[in-house]
N, C-alpha and C positions, 0 to 999 in steps of 0.2 A: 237484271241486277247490274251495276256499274261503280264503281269508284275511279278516282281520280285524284290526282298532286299535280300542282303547278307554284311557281315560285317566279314574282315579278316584281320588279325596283320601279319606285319612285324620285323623279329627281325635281317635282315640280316646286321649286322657286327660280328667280332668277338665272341667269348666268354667269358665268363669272364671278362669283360668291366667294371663292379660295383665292382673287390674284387682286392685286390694287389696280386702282382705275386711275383713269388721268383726268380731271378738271381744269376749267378756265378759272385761273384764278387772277386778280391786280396787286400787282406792287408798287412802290416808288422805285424810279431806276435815272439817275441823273436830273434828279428835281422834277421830275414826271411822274403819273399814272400810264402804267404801261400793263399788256396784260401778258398771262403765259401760260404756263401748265402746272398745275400741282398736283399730288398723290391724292385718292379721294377715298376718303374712310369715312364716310357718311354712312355705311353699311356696318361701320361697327368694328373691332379688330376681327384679322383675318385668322379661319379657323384652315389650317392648308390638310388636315384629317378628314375635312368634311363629307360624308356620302352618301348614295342613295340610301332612302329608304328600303327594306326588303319585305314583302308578304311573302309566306308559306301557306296553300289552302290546300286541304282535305275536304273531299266531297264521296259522298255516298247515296245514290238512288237506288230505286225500285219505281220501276214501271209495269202495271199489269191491267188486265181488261176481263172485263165479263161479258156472258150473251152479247158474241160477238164484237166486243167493244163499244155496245151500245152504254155503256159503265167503262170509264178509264179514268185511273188514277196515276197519282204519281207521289212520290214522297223524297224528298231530300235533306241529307243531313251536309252540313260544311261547321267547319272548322275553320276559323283565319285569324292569323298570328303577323300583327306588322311590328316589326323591331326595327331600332335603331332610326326612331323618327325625327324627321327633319323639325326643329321648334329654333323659333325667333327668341328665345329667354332672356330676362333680365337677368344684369350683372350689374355687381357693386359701382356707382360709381365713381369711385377711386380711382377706378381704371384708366378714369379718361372718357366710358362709352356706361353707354345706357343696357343696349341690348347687343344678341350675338348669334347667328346662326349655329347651332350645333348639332352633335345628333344621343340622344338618348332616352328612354322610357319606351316603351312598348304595346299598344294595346289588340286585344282580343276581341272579336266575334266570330257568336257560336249560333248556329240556328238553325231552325228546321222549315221547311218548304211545302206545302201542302196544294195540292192543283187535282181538278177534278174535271170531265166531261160526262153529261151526263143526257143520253136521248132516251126522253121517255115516248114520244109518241114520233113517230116517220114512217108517212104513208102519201100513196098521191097528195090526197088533197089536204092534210093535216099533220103539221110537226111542231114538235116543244120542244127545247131545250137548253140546257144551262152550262155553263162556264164558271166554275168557282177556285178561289185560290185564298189562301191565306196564309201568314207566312209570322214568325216568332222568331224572333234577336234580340239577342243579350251582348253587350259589349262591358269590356272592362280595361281600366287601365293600370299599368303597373311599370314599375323599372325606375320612377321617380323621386329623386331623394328628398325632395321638398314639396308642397303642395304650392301648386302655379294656377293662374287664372286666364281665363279665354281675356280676348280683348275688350275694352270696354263700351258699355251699348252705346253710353253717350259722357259728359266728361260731368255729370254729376253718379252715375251709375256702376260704379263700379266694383269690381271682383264680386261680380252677381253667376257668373259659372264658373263651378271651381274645378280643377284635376288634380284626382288625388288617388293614390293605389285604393284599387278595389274597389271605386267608385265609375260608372258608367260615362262618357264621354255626353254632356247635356245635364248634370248634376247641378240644381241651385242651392247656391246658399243665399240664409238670411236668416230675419229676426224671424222669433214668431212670438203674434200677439194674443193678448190676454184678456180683450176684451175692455172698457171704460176704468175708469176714475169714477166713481159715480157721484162721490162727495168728499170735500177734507178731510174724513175720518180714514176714507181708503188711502187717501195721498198720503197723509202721515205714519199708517200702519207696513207704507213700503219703504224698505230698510232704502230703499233708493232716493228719499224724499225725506226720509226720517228727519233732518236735522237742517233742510233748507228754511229758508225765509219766509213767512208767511205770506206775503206777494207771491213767490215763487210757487209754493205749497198749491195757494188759493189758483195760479194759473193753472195748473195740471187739468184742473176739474173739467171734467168733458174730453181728456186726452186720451191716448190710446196708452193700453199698457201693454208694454212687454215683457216677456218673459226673462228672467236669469238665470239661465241654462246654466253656467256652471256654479252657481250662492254663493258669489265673492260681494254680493252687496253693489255689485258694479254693476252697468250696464255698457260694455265694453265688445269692440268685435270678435270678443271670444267667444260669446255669447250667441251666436253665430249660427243655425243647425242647417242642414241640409233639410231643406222644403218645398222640394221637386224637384221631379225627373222626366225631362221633356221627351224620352223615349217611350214608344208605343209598349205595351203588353203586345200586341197583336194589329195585324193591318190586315186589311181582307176585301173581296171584290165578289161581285156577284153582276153575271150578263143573261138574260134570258131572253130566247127567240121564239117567237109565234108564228105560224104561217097556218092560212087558210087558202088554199086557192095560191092567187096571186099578191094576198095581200098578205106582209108581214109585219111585225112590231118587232122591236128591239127594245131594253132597258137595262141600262147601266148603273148597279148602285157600289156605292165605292167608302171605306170609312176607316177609321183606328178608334182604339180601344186602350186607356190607361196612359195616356201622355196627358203630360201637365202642359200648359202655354203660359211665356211668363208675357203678363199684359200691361207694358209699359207705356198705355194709353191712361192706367189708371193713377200714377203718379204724379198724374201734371193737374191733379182734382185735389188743389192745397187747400178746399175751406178756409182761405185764410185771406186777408187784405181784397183789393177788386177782381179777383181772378173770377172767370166766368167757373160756375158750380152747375154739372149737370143735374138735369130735371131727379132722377134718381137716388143722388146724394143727396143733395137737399131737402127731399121729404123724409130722406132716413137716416138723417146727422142726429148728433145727441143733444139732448136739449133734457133739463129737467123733468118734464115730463115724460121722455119718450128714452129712459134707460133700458128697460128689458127687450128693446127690438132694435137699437141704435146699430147701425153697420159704421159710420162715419161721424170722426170726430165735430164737435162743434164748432159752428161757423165763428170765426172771428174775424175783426179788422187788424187785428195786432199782427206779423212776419216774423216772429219769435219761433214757430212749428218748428222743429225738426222731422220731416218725412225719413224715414229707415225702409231699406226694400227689406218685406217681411212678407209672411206670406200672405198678406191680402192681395198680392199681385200675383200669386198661381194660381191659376183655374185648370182644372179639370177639360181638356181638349178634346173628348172622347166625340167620335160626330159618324152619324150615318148621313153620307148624300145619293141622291137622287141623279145622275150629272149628265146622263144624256136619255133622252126618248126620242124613237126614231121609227116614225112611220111611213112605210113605201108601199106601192100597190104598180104593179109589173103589166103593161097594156099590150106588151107582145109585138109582134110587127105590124105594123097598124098599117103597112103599104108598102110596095116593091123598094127597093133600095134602103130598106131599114129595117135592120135587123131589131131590135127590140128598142121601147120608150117605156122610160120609169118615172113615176113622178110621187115625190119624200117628203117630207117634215121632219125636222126636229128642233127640239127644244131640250137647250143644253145650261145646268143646276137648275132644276127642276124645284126641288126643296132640300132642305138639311136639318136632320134633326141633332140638338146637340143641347146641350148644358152653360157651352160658355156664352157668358154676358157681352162680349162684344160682337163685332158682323159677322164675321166668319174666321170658325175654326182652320182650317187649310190654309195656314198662314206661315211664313217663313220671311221673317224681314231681310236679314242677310243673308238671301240665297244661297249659296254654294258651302257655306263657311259652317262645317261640321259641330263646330266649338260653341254656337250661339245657333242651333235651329231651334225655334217651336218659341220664336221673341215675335209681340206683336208691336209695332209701332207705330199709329197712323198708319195700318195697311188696308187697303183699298179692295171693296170686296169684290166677289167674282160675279159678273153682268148673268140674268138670264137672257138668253138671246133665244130668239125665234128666227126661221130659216126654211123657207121653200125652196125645192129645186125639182130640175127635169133632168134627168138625165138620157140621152139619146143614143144606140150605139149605131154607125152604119154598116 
C-alpha cells in the first residue's frame, strides 16, 4: 500500500512575458528614414502579477501478487488539481490589445490506474503470458467567469471547443441536425422559414434542418449544444507472449473506448457549385426519391449553402488496434566467438477495428495542444510496415 503528494509549477510560455521588450523600429529624423528602438507590446499589455501555474497531486496504490506472483496487479487512484492557469484571453478592444497573458480558472483530473501481469504457463520449453493495463480519467474545468474557446481549427471553423465550468477540457459545441426539408410543406411548417419568399422557401428543399434548441424561432448560435467529447471513457492495452522452445511470438493490441473525433475532413464535402463530391456522398445525397435514407444534402450548382459545424462532423473514435506482431526464433551459438544469433519479424498495425468513417482513428492533428485533441484534418494514416532482422550477440 503507498500514497503520495507532490506539488509542481508550470511556467511554460515564453519569457519575458511581465517586462517590455525593445524593437527595431523607423522614424523620420532630419528629412530621413532612420531606424531605432521602440517599446514592443506586440505581446499584449503587461500583466507584472503573472505566475506559474501550480498542480497539487494525490495518489494512492495497492500492489499485491498471488501464487508466487505468477498473478500481479496494481491499482491506482490520483487526484490532480492545477490552479491558477497560464491562458492567452481575449480582452475588449478598447484597450488598445486583443489578448493578454494571465492567470486564472482551474482544472481537475481524477482517475484510476489498473495494470496487470499475469503468467499462466512457464516451464522449460512452454510459456504464456500477458501484460494488461487500463486506465479511466475524468477532467473538469472550473474557476472561469465567462465561457472561452480553444483556438481556431482554421479561420472558417470556429469556437468548435468550448471551456466552460464543469465541462471537460475537449468539449464540442455545435448545431445539431434534424434531418431534410423533404418538401415546401415542411419548409413552411418551420417557424424559421414560416414567412420567407417562396424562391427562398422553394431553396430549403433537400436542405439540412436544424434543430432550435432554445424556441426562439431563431436559428442563432444560441442554439448551440454540446455534441461531443473527445475524451476516452477508458484506454487500455493488451501484450501477449508465446514461447515454445526457442521460438517466441509477441502481440501488441492497443485502443480507447467512448471518444468522439471531430472530422474536419467532412466539411470541405459542400454538395454545392464544382467542388469535387466524394464517391459516398453522392450515392447518399437527398434527392426526391431517396428521402428516408438521405445522409447529405442535395447536390446543387448554386453557393448560397451555408455549412454549420453540427454534429454530422462527430464520430464516435472508439478503435481496437492490432499495432505490433513480433516473431523471433533464438539459433543459440551457432560457433565460437558468438554468443547467441536471433533472427525476428515484425509487422507493425497489423489491423484496426473501429466505427469511424475516415482512415484512421489515432489521430491527433494538433499534437501537443490539449484544447483541440481528437481534430481530424487531412491526417495521414499510420503505414503497415514489414521488418526482418538478425540479431547477433558476441
Amino acid at each position: 500500500l503507498r500514497a503520495s503528494y507532490g506539488q509542481t509549477g508550470n511556467q511554460g510560455i515564453n519569457s519575458y512575458q511581465t517586462m517590455v521588450s525593445l524593437g527595431s523600429a523607423n522614424y523620420p529624423f532630419g528629412g530621413i528614414t532612420d531606424s531605432g528602438f521602440a517599446g514592443d507590446t506586440s505581446k499584449g499589455p503587461l500583466n507584472k502579477d503573472l505566475k506559474w501555474e501550480t498542480t497539487d497531486q494525490y495518489n494512492v496504490g495497492l500492489d499485491f501478487g498471488f501464487l508466487k506472483n505468477r498473478i500481479a496487479l496494481s491499482v491506482n487512484y490520483y487526484y490532480k488539481k492545477t490552479r491558477d492557469l497560464l491562458q492567452y484571453v481575449s480582452i475588449p478592444s478598447s484597450t488598445g490589445f486583443s489578448n493578454m497573458w494571465t492567470n486564472f480558472g482551474h482544472v481537475t483530473n481524477e482517475g484510476i490506474e489498473l495494470t496487470g501481469q499475469f503468467y499462466a504457463i512457464d516451464t522449460k520449453d512452454w510459456g504464456l503470458d500477458f501484460d494488461a493495463n487500463i486506465a479511466f480519467n475524468r477532467n473538469r474545468i472550473g474557476g472561469l467567469t465567462a465561457d472561452q474557446y480553444a483556438n481556431n481549427l482554421w479561420y472558417s471553423a470556429k469556437e468548435v471547443f468550448i471551456q466552460r465550468n464543469g465541462l471537460p477540457i475537449g468539449a464540442i459545441l455545435g448545431y445539431v441536425e434534424d434531418g431534410f426539408y423533404d418538401n415546401l410543406a415542411e419548409v413552411r411548417a418551420d417557424p424559421l422559414y414560416a414567412n420567407v419568399s417562396d424562391v427562398e422557401a422553394q431553396r430549403m428543399v433537400g436542405e439540412i434542418k436544424y434543430l432550435d434548441v432554445n424556441g426562439d424561432g431563431k436559428l442563432t448560435t444560441e442554439d448551440r449544444a454540446i455534441i461531443g467529447d473527445t475524451n476516452p471513457d477508458f484506454t487500455y492495452g493488451l501484450t501477449g507472449n508465446f514461447r515454445w522452445k526457442n521460438l517466441t511470438l509477441s502481440m501488441f493490441f492497443q485502443g480507447t473506448y467512448g471518444n468522439d473525433i471531430f472530422n474536419a475532413n467532412l466539411t470541405n464535402i459542400s454538395m454545392q457549385s464544382v467542388s469535387n463530391i466524394p464517391k459516398f456522398a453522392y450515392e447518399s445525397r437527398w434527392t426526391p426519391d431517396n428521402t428516408e435514407n438521405a445522409k447529405w444534402p442535395r447536390a446543387t450548382m448554386a453557393q448560397t449553402r451555408e455549412w454549420r459545424i453540427s454534429d454530422r462532423h462527430v464520430e464516435d473514435g472508439s478503435y481496437l488496434k492490432l499495432k505490433t506482431i513480433n516473431l523471433a526464433y533464438n539459433f543459440g551459438s551457432p560457433c565460437k566467438g558468438i554468443e547467441n544469433v536471433t533472427v525476428f519479424g515484425t509487422v507493425n498495425n497489423v489491423f484496426t477495428i473501429t466505427g469511424y468513417s475516415w482512415y484512421d482513428p489515432d489521430v491527433n492533428t494538433f499534437g501537443q495542444d490539449a484544447s483541440r485533441r481528437g481534430v481530424d484534418i487531412y491526417s495521414y494514416p499510420a503505414s503497415r510496415t514489414f521488418s526482418l532482422g538478425v540479431k547477433v550477440t558476441l
